[in-house]
DOSE-64396 format. One record per residue: residue number from 1; residue in three letters; y negated, x, z of N, C-alpha, C, O, CB in turn. Coordinates in steps of 0.05 Angstrom, whole numbers. Each point is the difference from the previous one (the first is absolute). Glycine has a CB too. Layout:
N
n_res_n_yy_n_xx_n_zz_ca_yy_ca_xx_ca_zz_c_yy_c_xx_c_zz_o_yy_o_xx_o_zz_cb_yy_cb_xx_cb_zz
NUM_ALA_Y_X_Z_Y_X_Z_Y_X_Z_Y_X_Z_Y_X_Z
...
This chain:
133
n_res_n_yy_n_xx_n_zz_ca_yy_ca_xx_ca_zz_c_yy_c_xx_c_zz_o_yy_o_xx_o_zz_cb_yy_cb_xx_cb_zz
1_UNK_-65_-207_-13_-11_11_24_-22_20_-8_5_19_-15_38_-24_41
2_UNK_-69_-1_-16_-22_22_-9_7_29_21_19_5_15_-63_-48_-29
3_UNK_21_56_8_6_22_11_-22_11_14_-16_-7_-17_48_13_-15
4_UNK_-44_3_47_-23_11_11_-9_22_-6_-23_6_5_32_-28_23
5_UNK_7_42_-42_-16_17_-18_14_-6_-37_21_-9_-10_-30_55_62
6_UNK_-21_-33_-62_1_1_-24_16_13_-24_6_24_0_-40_-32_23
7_UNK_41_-11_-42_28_20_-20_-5_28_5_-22_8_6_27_-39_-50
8_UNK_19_46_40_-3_24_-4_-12_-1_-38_11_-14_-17_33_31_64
9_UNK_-68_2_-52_-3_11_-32_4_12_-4_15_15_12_-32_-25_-22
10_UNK_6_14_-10_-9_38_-11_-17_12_15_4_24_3_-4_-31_-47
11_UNK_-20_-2_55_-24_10_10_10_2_30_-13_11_18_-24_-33_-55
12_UNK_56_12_40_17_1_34_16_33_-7_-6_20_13_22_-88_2
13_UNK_-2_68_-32_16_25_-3_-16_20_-1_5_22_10_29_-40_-31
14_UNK_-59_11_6_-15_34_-13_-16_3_29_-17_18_1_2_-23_-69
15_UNK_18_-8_87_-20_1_29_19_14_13_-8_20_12_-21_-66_-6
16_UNK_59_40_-7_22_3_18_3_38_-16_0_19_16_29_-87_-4
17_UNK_-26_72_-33_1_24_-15_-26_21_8_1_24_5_25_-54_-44
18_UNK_-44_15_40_-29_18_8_11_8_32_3_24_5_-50_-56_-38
19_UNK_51_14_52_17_0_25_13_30_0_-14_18_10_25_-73_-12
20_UNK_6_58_-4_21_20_-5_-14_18_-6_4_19_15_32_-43_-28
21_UNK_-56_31_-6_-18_24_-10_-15_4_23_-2_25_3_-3_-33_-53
22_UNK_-6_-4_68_-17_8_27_15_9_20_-11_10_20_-20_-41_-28
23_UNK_55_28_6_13_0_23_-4_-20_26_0_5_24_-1_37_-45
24_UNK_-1_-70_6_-6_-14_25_16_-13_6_9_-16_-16_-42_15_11
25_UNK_44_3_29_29_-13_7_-6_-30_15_17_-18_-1_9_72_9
26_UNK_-53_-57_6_-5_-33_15_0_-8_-31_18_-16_-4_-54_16_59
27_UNK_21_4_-79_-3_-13_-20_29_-8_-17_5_-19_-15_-53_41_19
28_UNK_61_-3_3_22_-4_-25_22_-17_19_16_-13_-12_-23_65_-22
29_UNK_8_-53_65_15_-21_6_-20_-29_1_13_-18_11_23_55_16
30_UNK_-59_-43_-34_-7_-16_10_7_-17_-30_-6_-24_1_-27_46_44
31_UNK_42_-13_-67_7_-6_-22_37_-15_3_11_-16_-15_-54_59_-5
32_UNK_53_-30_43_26_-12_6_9_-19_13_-11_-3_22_12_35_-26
33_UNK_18_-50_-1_17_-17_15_7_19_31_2_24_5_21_-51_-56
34_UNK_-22_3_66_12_9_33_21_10_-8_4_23_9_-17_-56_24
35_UNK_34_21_-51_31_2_0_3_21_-20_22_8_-7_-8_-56_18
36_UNK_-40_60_-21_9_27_-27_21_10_1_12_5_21_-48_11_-25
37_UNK_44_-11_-25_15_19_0_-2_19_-24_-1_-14_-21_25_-15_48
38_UNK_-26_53_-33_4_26_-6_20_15_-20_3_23_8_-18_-31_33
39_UNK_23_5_-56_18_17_-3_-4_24_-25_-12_-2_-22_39_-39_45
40_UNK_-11_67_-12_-23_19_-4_14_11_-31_17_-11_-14_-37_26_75
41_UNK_5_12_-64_14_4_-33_31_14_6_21_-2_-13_-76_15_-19
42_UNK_52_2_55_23_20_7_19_-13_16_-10_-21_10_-19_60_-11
43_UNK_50_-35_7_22_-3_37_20_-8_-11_4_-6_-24_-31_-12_66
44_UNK_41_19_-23_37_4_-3_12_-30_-8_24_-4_0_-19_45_43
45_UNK_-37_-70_-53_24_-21_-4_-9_-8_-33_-20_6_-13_29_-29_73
46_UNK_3_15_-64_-10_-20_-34_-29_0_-1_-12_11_-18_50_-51_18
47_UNK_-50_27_19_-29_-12_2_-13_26_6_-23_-7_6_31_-45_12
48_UNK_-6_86_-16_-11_12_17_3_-6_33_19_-13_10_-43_17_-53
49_UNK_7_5_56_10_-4_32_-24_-39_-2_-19_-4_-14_23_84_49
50_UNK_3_-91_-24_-13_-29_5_1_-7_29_19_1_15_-6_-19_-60
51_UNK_-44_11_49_-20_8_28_-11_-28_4_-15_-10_-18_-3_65_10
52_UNK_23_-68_28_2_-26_14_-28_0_8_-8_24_2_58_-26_13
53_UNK_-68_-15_-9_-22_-3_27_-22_17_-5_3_23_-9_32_-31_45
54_UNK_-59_-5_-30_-26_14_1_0_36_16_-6_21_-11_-15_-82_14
55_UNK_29_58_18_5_22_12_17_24_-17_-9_22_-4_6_-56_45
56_UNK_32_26_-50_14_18_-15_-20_3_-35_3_21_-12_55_-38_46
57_UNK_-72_0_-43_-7_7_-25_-26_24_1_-2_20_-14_22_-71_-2
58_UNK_-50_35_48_-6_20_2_-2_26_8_-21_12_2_18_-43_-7
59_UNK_33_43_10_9_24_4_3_10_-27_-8_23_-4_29_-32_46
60_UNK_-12_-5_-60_20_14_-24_-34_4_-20_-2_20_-16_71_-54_17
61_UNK_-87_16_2_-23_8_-15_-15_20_-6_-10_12_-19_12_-42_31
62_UNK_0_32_28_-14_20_4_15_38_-3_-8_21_-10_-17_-68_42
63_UNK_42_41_-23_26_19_-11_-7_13_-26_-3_24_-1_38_-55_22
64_UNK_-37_12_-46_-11_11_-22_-23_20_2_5_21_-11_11_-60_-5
65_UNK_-44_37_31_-22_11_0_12_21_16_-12_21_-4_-25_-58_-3
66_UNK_51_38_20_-1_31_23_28_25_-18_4_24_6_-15_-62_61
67_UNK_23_21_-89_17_10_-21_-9_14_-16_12_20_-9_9_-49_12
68_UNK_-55_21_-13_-10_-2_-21_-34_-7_8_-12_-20_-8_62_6_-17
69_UNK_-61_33_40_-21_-4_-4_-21_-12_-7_-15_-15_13_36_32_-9
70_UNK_-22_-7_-30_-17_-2_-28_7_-23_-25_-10_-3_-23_8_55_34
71_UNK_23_-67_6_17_-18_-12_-20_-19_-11_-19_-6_14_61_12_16
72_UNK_-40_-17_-57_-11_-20_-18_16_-9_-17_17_12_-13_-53_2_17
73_UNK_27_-44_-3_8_-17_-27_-15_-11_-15_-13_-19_8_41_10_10
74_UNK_-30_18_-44_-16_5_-21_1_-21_-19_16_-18_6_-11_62_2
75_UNK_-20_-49_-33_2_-11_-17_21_-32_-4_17_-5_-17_-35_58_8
76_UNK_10_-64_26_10_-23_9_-6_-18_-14_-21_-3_-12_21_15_47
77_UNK_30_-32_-36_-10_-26_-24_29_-15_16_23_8_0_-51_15_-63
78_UNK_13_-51_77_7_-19_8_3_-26_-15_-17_-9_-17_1_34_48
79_UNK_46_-39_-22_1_-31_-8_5_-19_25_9_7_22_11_6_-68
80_UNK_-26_-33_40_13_-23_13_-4_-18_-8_-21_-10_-8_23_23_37
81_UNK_31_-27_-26_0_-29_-5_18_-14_31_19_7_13_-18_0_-80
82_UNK_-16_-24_69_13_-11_17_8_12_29_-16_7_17_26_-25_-59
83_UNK_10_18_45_6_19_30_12_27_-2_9_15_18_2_-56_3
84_UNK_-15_45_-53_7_23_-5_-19_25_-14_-18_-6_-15_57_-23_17
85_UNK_-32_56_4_-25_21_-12_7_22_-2_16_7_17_-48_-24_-2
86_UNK_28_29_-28_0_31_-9_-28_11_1_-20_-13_-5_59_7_-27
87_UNK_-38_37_40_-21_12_3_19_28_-8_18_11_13_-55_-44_25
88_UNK_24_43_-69_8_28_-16_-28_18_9_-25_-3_2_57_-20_-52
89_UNK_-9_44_54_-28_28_11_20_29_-4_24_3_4_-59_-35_50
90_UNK_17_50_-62_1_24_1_-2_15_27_-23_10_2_8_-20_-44
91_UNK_35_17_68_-7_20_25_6_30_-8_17_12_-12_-4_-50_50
92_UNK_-39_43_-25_-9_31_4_4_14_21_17_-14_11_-45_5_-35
93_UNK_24_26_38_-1_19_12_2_26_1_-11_13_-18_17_-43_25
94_UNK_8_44_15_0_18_5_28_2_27_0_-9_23_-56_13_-47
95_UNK_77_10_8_36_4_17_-21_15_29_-24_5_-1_79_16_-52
96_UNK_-38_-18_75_4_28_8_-1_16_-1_-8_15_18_17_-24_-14
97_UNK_-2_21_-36_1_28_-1_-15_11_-14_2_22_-10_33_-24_19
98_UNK_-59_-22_-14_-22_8_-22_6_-15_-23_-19_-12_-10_11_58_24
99_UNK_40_-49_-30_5_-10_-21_-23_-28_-5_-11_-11_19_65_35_-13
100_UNK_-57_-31_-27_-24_-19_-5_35_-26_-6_24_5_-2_-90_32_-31
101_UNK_53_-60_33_15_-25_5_-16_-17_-25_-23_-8_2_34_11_59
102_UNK_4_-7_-83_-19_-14_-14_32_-25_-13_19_9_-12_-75_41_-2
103_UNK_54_-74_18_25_-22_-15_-11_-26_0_-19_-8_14_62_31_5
104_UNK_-30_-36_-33_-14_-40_-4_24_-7_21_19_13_10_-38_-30_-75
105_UNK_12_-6_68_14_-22_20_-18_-23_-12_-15_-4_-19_29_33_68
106_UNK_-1_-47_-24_0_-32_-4_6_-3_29_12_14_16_6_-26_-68
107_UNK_-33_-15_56_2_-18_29_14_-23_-19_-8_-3_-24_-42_14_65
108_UNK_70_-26_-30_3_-23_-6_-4_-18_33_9_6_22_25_11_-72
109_UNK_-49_-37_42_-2_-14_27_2_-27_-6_-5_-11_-22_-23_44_44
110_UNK_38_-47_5_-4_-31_8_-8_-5_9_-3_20_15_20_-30_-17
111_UNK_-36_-17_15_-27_-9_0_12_-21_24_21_-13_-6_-48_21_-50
112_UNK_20_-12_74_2_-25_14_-20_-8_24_-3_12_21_49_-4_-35
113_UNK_-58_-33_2_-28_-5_22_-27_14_-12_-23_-8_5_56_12_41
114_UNK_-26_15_-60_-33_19_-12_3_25_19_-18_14_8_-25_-58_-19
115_UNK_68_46_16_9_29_13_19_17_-21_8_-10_-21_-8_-13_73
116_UNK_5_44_-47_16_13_-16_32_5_24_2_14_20_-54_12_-55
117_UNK_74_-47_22_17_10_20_22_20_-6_12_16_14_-23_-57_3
118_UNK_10_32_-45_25_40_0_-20_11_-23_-13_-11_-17_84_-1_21
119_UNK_-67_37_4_-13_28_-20_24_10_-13_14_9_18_-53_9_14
120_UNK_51_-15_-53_16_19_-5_-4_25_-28_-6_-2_-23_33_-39_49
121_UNK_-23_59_-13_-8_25_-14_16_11_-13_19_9_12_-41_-2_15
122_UNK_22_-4_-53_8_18_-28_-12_17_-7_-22_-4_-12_35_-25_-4
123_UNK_-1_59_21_-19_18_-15_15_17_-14_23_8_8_-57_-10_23
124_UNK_22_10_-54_21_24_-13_0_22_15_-17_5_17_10_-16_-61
125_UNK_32_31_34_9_16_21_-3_21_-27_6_-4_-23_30_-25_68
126_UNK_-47_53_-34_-21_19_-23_-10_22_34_-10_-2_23_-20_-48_-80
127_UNK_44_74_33_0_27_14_-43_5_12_-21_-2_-13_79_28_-31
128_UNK_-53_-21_66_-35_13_6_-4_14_-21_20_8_-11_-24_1_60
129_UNK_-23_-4_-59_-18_12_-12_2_31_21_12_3_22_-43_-55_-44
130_UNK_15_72_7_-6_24_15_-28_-3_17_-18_-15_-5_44_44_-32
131_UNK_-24_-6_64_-20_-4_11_-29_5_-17_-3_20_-15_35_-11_55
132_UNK_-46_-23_-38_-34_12_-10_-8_31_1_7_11_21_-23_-55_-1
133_UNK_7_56_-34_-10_26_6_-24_3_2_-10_22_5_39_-8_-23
């Protein structure tokens, strides 16, 4: 069965990653499956909390930016093969309380159609930095 959009690549992830650095949320769902799903680094199950539907993921996206401001993902290095991908990055910020936010993560994702339909998030868990002076 073909597909009407194009494989997900590399050059799809580092667009979808640039996405996330602008804060653009039409862009970063327009990178998603109808049926997305989410699941985040933190929540009370195995998977972190895991977020059904365009509607529930673009909440949890945007959630990040109003958490985190100043939020970025940095130094990025993407794979894919097949229906599957990783995207490694460094997020930054800035806590609440000033504390600076600096840890690596990982997206692991699956691919279906040239959509991205699950995101799942790994990040190391590493004390804030001090606020800036």
């Amino acid at each position: 069965m073909s597909s009407a959009n194009p494989p997900v690549t590399v050059a799809t992830l580092a667009a979808f990653s640039a996405a996330w650095n602008r804060h653009d949320i039409d862009a970063l769902m327009s990178f998603m499956s109808e049926d997305c799903v989410f699941q985040t680094a933190a929540g009370p199950d195995a998977c972190g909390t895991r977020l059904r539907g365009t509607e529930a993921v673009r909440r949890a996206f945007v959630a990040a930016w109003q958490a985190v401001p100043d939020a970025q993902w940095t130094s990025g290095v993407h794979f894919v093969s097949g229906d599957f991908g990783t995207s490694q990055w460094t997020f930054t910020g800035t806590a609440a309380d000033g504390s600076r936010i600096e840890t690596d993560g990982i997206d692991v994702f699956t691919f279906r159609d040239g959509k991205i339909a699950l995101k799942n998030v790994f990040r190391k868990a590493r004390p804030n930095l001090p606020a800036a002076k």
